[in-house]
Predicted model as a PDB file, atoms N, CA, C, CB and O in Angstrom, pLDDT in the B-factor column:
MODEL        1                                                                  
ATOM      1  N   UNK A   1      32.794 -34.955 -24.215  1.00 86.00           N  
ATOM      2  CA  UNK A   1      33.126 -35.982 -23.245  1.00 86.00           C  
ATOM      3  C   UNK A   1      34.626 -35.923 -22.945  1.00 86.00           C  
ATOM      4  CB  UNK A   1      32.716 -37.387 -23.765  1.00 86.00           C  
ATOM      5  O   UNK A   1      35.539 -35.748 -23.753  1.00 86.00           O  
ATOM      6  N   UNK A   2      34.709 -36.136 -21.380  1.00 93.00           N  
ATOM      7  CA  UNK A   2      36.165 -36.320 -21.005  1.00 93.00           C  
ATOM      8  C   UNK A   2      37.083 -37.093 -21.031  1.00 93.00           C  
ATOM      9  CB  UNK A   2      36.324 -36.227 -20.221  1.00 93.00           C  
ATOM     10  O   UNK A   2      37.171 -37.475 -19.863  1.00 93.00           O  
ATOM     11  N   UNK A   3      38.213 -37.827 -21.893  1.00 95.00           N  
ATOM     12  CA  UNK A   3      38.482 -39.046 -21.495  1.00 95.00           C  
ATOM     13  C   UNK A   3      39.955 -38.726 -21.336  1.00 95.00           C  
ATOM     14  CB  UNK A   3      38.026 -40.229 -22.452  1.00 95.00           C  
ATOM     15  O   UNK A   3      40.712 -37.998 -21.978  1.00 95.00           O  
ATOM     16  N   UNK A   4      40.160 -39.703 -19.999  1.00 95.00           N  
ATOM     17  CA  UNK A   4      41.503 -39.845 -19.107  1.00 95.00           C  
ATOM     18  C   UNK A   4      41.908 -41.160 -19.276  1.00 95.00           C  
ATOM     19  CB  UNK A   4      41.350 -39.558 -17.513  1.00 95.00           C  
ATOM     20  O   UNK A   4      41.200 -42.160 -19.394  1.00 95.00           O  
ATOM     21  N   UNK A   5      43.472 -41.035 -19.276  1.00 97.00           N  
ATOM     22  CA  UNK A   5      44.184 -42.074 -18.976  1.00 97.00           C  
ATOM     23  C   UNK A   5      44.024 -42.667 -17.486  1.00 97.00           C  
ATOM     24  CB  UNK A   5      45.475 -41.697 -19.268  1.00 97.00           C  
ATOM     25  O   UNK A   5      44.091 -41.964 -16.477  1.00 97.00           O  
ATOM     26  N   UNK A   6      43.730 -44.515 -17.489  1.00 96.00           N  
ATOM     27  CA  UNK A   6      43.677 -45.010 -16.390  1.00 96.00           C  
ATOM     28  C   UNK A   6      45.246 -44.872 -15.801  1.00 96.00           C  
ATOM     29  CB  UNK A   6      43.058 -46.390 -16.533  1.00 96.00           C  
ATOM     30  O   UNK A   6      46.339 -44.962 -16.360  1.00 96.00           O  
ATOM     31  N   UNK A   7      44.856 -44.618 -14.449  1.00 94.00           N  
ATOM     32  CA  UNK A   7      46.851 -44.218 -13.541  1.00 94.00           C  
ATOM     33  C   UNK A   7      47.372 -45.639 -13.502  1.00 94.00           C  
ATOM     34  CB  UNK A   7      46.942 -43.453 -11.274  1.00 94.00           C  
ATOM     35  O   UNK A   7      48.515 -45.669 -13.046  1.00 94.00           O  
ATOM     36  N   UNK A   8      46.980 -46.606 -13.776  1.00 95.00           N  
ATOM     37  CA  UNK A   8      47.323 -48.356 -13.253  1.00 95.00           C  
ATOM     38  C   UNK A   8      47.967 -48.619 -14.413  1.00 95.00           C  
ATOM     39  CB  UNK A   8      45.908 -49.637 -12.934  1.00 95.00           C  
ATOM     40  O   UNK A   8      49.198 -48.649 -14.414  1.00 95.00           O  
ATOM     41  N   UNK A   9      46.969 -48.933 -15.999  1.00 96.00           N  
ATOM     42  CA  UNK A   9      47.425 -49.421 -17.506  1.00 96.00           C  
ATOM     43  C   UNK A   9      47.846 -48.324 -18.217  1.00 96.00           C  
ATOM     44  CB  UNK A   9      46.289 -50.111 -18.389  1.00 96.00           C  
ATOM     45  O   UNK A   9      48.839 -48.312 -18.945  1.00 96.00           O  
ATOM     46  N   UNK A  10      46.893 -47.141 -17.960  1.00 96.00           N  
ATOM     47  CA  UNK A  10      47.016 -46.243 -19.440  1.00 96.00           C  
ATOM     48  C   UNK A  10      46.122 -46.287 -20.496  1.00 96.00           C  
ATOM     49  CB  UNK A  10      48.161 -46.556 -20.174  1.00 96.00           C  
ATOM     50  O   UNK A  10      46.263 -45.664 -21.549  1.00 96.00           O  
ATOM     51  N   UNK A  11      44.849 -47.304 -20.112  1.00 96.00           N  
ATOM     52  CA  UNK A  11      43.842 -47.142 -21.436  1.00 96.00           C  
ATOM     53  C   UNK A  11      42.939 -45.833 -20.618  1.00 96.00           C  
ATOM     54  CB  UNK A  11      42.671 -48.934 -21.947  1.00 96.00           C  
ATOM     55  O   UNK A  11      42.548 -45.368 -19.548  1.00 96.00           O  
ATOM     56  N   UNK A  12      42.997 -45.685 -22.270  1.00 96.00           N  
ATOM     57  CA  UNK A  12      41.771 -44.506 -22.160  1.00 96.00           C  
ATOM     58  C   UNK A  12      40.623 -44.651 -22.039  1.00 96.00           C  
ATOM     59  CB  UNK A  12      41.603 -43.770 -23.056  1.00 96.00           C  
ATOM     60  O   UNK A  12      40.037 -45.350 -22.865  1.00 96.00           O  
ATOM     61  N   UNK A  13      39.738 -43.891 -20.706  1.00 94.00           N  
ATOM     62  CA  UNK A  13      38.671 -44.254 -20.033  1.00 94.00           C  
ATOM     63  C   UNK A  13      37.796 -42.822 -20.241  1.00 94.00           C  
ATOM     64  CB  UNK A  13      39.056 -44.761 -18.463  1.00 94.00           C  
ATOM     65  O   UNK A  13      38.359 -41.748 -20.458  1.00 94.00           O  
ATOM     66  N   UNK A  14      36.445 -42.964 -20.149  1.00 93.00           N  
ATOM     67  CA  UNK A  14      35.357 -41.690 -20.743  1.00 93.00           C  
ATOM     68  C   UNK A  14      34.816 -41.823 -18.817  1.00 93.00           C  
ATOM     69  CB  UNK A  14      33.648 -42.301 -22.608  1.00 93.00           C  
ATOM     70  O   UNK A  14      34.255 -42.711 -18.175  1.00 93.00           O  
ATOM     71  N   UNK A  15      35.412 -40.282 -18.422  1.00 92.00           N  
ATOM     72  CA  UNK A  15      35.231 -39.372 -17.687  1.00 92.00           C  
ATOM     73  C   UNK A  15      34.095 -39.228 -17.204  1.00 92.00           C  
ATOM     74  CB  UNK A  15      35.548 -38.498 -18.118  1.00 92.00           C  
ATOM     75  O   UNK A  15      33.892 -38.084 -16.797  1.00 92.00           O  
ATOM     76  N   UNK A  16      32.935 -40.216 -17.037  1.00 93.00           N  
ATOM     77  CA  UNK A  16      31.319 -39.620 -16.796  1.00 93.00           C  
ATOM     78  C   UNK A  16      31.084 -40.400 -15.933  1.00 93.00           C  
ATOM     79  CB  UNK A  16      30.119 -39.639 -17.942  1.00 93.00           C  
ATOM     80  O   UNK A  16      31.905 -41.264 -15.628  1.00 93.00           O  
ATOM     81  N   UNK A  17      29.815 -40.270 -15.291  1.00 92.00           N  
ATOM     82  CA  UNK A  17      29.251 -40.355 -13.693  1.00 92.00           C  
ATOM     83  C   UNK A  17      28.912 -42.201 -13.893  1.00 92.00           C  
ATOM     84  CB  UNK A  17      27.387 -39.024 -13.268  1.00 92.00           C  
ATOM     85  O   UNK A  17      29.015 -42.914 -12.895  1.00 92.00           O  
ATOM     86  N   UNK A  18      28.561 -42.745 -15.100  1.00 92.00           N  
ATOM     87  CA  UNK A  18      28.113 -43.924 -15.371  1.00 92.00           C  
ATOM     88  C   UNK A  18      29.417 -45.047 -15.317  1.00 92.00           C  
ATOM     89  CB  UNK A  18      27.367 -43.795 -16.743  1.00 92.00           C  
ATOM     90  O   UNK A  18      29.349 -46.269 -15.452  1.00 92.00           O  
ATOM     91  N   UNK A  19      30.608 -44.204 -15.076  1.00 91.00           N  
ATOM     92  CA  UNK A  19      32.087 -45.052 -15.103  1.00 91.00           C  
ATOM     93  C   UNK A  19      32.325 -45.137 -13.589  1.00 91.00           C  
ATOM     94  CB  UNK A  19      33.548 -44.179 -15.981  1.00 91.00           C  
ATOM     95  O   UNK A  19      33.069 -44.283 -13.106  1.00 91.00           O  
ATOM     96  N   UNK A  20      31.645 -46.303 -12.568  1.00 93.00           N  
ATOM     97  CA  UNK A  20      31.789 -45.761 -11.393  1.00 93.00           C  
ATOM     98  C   UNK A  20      33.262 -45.878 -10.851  1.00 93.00           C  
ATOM     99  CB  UNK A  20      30.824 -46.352 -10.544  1.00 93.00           C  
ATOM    100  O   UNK A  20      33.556 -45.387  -9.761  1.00 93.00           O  
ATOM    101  N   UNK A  21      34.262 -46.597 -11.703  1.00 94.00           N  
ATOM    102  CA  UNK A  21      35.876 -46.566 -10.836  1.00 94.00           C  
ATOM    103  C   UNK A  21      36.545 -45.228 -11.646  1.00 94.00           C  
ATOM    104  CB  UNK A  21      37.121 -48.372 -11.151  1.00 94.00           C  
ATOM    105  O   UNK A  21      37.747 -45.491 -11.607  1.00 94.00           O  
ATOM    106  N   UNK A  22      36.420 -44.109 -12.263  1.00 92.00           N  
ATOM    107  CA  UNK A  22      36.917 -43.141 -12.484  1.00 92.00           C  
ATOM    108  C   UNK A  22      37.742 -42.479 -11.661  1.00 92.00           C  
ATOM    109  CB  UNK A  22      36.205 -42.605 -12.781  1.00 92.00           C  
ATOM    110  O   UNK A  22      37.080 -41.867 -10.822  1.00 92.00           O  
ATOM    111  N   UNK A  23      38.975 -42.324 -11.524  1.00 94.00           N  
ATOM    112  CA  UNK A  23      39.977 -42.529 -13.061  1.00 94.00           C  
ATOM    113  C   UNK A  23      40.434 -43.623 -13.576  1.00 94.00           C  
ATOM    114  CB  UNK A  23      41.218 -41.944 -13.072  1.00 94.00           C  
ATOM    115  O   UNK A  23      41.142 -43.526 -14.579  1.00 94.00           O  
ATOM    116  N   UNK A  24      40.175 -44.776 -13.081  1.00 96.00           N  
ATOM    117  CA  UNK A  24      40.862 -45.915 -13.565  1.00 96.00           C  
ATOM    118  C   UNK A  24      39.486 -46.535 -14.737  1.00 96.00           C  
ATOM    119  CB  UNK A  24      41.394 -47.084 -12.045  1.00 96.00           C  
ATOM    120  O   UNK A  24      38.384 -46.074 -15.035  1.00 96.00           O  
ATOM    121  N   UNK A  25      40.181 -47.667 -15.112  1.00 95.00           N  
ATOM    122  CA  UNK A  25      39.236 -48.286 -16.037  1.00 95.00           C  
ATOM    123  C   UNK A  25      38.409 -49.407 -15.742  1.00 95.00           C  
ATOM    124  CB  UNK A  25      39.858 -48.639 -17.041  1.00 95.00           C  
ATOM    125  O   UNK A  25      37.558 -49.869 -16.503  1.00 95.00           O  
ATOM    126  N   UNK A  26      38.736 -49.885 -14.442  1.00 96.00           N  
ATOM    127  CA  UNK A  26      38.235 -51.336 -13.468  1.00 96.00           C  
ATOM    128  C   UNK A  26      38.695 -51.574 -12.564  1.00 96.00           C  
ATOM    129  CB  UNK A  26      38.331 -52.557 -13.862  1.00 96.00           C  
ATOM    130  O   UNK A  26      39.898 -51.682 -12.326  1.00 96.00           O  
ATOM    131  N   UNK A  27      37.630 -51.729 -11.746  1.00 96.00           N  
ATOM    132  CA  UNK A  27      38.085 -52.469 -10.534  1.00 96.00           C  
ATOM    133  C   UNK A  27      39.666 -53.254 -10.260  1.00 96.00           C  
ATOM    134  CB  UNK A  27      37.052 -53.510 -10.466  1.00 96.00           C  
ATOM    135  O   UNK A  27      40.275 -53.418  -9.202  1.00 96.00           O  
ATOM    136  N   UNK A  28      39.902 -53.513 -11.189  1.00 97.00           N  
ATOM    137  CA  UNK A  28      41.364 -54.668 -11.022  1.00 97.00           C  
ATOM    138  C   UNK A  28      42.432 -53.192 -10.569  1.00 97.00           C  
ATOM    139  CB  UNK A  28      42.066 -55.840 -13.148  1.00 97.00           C  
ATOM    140  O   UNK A  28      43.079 -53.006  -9.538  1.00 97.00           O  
ATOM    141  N   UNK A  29      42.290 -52.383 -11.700  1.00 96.00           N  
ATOM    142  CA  UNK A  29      43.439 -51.355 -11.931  1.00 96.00           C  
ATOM    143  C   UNK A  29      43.090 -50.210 -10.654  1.00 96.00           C  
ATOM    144  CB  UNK A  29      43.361 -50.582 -13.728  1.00 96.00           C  
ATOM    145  O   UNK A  29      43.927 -49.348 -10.388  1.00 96.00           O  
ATOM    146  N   UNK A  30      41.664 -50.298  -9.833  1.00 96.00           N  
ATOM    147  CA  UNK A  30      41.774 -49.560  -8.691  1.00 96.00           C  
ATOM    148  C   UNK A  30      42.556 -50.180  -7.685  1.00 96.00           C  
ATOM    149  CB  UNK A  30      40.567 -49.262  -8.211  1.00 96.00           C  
ATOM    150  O   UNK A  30      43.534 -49.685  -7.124  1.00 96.00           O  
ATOM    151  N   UNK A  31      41.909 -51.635  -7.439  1.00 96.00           N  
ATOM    152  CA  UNK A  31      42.948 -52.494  -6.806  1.00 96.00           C  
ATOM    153  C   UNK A  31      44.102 -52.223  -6.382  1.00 96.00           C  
ATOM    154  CB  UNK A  31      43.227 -53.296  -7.418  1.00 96.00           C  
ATOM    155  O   UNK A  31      44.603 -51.834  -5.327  1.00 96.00           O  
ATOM    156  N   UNK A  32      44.505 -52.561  -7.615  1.00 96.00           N  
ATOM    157  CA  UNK A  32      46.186 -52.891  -7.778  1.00 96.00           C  
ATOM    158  C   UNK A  32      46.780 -51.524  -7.732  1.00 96.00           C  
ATOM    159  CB  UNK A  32      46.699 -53.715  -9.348  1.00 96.00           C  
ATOM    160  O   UNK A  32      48.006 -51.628  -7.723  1.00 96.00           O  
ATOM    161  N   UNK A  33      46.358 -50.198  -7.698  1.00 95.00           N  
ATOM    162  CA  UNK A  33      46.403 -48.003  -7.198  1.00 95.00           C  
ATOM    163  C   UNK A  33      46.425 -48.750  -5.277  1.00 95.00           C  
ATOM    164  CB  UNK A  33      43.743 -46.309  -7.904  1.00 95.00           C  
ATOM    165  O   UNK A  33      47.487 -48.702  -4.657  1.00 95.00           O  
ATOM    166  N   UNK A  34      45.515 -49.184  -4.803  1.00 94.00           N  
ATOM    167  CA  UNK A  34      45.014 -49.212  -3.622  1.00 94.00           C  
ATOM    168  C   UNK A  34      46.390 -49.931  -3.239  1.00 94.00           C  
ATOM    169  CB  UNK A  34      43.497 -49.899  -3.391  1.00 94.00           C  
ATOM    170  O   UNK A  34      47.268 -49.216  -2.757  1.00 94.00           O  
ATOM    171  N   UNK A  35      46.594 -51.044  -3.385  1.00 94.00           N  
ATOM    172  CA  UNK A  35      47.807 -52.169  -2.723  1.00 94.00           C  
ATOM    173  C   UNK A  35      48.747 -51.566  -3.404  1.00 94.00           C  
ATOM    174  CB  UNK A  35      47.773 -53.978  -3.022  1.00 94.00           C  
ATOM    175  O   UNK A  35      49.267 -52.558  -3.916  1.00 94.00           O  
ATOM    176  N   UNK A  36      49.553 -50.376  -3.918  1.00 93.00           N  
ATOM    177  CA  UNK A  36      50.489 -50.147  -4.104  1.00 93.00           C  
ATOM    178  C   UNK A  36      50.606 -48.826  -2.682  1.00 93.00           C  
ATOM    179  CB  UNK A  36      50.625 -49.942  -5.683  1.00 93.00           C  
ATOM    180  O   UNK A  36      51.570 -48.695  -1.927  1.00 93.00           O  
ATOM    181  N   UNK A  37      49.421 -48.063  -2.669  1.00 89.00           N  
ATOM    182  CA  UNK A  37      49.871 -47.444  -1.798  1.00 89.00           C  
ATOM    183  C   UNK A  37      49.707 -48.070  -0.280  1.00 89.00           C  
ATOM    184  CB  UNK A  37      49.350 -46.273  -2.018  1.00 89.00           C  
ATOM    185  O   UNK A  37      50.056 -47.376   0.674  1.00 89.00           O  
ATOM    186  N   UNK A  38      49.115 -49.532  -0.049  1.00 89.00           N  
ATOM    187  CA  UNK A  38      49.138 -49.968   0.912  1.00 89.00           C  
ATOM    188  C   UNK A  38      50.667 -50.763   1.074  1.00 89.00           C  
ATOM    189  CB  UNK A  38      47.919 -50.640   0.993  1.00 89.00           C  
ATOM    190  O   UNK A  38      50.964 -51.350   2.115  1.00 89.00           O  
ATOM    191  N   UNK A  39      51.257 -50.715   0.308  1.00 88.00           N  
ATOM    192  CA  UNK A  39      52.639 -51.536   0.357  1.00 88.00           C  
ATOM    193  C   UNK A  39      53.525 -50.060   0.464  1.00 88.00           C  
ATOM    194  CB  UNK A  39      53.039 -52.740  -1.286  1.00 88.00           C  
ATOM    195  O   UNK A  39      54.701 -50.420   0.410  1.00 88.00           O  
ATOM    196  N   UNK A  40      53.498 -49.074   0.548  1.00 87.00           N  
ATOM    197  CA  UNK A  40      53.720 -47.762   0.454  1.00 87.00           C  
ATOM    198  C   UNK A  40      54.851 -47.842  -0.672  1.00 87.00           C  
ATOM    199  CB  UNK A  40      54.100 -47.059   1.884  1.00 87.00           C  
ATOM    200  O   UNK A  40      56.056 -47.843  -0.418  1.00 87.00           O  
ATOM    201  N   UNK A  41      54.311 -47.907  -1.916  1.00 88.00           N  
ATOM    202  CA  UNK A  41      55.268 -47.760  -3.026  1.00 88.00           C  
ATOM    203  C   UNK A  41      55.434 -46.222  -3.847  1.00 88.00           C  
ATOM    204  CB  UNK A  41      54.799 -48.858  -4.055  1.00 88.00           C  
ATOM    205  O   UNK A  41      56.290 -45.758  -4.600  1.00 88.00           O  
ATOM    206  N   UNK A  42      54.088 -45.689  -3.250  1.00 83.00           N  
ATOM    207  CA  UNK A  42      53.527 -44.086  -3.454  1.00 83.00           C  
ATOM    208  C   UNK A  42      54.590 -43.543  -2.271  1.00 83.00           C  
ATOM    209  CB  UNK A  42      51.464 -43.730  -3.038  1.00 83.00           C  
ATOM    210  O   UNK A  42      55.036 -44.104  -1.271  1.00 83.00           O  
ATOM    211  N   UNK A  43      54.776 -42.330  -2.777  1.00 82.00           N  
ATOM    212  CA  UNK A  43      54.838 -41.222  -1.293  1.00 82.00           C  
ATOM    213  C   UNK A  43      54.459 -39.620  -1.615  1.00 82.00           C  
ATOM    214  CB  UNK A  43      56.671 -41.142  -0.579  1.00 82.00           C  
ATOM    215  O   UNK A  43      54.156 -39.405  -2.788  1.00 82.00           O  
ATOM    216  N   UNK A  44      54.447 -38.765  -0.936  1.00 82.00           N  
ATOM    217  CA  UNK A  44      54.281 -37.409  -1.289  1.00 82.00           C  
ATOM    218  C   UNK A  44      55.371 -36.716  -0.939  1.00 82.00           C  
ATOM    219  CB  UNK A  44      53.179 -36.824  -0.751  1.00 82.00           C  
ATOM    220  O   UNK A  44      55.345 -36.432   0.258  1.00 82.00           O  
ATOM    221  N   UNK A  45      56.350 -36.318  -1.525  1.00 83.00           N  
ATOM    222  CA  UNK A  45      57.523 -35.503  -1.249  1.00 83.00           C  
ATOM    223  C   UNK A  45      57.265 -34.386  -0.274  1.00 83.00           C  
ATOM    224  CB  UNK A  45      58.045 -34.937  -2.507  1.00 83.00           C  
ATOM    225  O   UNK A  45      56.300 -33.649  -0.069  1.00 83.00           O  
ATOM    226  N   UNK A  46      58.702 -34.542   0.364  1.00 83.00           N  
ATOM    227  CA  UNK A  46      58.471 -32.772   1.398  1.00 83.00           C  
ATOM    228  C   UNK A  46      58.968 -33.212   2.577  1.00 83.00           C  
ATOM    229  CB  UNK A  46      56.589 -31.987   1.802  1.00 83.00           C  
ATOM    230  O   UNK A  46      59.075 -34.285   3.170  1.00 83.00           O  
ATOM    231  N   UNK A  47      59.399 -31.419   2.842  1.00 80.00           N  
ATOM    232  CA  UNK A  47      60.781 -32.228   4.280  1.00 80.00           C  
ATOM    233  C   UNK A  47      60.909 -32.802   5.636  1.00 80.00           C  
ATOM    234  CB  UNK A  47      61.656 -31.392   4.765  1.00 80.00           C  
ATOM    235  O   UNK A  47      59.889 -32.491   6.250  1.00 80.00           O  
ATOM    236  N   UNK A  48      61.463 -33.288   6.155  1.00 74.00           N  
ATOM    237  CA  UNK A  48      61.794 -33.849   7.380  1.00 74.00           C  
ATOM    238  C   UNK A  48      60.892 -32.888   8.471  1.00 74.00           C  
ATOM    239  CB  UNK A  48      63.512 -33.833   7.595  1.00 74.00           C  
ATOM    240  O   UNK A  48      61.079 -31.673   8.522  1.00 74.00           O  
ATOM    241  N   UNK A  49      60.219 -33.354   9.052  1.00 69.00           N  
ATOM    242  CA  UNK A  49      59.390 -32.205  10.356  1.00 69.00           C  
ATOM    243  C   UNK A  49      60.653 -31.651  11.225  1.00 69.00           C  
ATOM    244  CB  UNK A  49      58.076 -33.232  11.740  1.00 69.00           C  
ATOM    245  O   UNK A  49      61.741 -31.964  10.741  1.00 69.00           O  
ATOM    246  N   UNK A  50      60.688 -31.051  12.161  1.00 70.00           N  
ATOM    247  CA  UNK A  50      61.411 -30.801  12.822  1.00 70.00           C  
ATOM    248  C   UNK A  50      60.830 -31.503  14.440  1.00 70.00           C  
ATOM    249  CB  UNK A  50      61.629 -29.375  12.534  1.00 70.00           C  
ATOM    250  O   UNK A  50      59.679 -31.600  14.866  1.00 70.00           O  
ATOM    251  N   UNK A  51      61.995 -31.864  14.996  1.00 59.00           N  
ATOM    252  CA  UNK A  51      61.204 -32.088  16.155  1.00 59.00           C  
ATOM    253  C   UNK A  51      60.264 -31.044  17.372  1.00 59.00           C  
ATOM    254  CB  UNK A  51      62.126 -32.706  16.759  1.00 59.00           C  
ATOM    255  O   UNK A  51      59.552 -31.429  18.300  1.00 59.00           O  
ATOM    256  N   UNK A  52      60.624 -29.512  16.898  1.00 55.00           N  
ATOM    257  CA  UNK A  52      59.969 -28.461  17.589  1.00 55.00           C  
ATOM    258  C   UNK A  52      58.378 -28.722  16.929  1.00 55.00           C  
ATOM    259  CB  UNK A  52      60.756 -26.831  17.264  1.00 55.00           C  
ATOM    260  O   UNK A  52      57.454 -28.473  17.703  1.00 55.00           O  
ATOM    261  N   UNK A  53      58.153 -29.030  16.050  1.00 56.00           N  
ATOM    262  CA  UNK A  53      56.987 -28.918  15.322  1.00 56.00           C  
ATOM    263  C   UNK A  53      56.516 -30.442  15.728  1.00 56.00           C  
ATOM    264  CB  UNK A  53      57.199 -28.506  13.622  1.00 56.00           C  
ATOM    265  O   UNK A  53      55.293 -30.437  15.868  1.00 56.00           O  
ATOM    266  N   UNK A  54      56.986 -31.533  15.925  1.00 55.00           N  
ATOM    267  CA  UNK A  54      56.527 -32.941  16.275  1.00 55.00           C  
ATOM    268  C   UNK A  54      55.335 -32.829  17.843  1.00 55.00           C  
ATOM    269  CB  UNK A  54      58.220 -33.978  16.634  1.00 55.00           C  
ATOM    270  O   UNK A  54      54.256 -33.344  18.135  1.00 55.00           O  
ATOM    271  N   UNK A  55      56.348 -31.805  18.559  1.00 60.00           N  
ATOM    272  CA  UNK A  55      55.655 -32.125  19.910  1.00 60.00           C  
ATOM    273  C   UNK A  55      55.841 -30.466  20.182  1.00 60.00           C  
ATOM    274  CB  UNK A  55      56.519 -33.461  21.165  1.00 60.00           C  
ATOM    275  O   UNK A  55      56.945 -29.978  20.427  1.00 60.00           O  
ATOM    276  N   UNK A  56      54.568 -29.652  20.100  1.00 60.00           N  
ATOM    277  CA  UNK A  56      54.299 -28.307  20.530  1.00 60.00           C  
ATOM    278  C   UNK A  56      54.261 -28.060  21.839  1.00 60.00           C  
ATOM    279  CB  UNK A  56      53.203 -27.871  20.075  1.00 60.00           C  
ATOM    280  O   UNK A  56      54.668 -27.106  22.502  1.00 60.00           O  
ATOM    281  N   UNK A  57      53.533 -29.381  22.213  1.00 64.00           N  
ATOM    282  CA  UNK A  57      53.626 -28.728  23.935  1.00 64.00           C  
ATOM    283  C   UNK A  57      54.616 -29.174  24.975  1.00 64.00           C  
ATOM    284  CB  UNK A  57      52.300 -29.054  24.752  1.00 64.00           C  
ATOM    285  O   UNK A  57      54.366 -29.191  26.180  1.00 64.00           O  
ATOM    286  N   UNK A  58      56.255 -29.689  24.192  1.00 58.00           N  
ATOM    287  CA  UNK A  58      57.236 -30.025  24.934  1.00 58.00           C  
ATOM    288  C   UNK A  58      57.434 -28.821  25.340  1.00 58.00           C  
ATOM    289  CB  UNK A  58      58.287 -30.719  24.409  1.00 58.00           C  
ATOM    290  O   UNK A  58      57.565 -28.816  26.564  1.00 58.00           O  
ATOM    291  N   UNK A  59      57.553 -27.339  24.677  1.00 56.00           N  
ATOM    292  CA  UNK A  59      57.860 -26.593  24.851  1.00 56.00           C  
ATOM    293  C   UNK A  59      57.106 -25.559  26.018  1.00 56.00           C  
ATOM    294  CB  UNK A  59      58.040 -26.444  23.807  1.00 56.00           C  
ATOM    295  O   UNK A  59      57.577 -24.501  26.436  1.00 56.00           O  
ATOM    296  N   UNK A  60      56.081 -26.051  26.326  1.00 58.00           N  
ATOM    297  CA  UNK A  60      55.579 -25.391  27.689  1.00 58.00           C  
ATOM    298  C   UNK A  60      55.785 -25.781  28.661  1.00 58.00           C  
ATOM    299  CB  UNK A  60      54.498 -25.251  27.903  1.00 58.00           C  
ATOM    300  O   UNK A  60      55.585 -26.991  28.773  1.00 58.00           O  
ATOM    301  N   UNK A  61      56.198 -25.165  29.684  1.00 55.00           N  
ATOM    302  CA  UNK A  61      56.804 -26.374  30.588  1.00 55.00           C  
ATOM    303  C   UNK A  61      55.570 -25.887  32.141  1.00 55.00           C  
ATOM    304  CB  UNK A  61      59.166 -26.127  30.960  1.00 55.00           C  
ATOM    305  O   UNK A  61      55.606 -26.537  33.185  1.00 55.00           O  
TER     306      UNK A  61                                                      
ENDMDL                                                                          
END                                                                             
């Protein structure tokens, strides 16, 4: 059996199909994953777009 740390508390949770909020340990601690990235407290690193790449077809004229 697999068991993972919930990403919210940190208790250790058993990895199987019968745990339906996997990876977390409950509903509360999916929650409170969900409204952090709805408050955008998450982000995914990586660089600035360029504006040639924003709008492809400025460039056809």
């Amino acid at each position: 059996m697999t068991v993972v740390a919930c990403p919210t508390c940190g208790k250790k949770v058993e990895w199987t199909p019968a745990n339906k909020y996997r990876p977390f340990c409950s509903e509360r601690c999916k929650q409170i994953d969900l409204g952090a990235w709805a408050e955008e407290k998450y982000s995914i690193p990586g660089s600035a777009p360029n504006e040639a790449q924003d709008n492809p077809l400025d460039d056809q004229h």
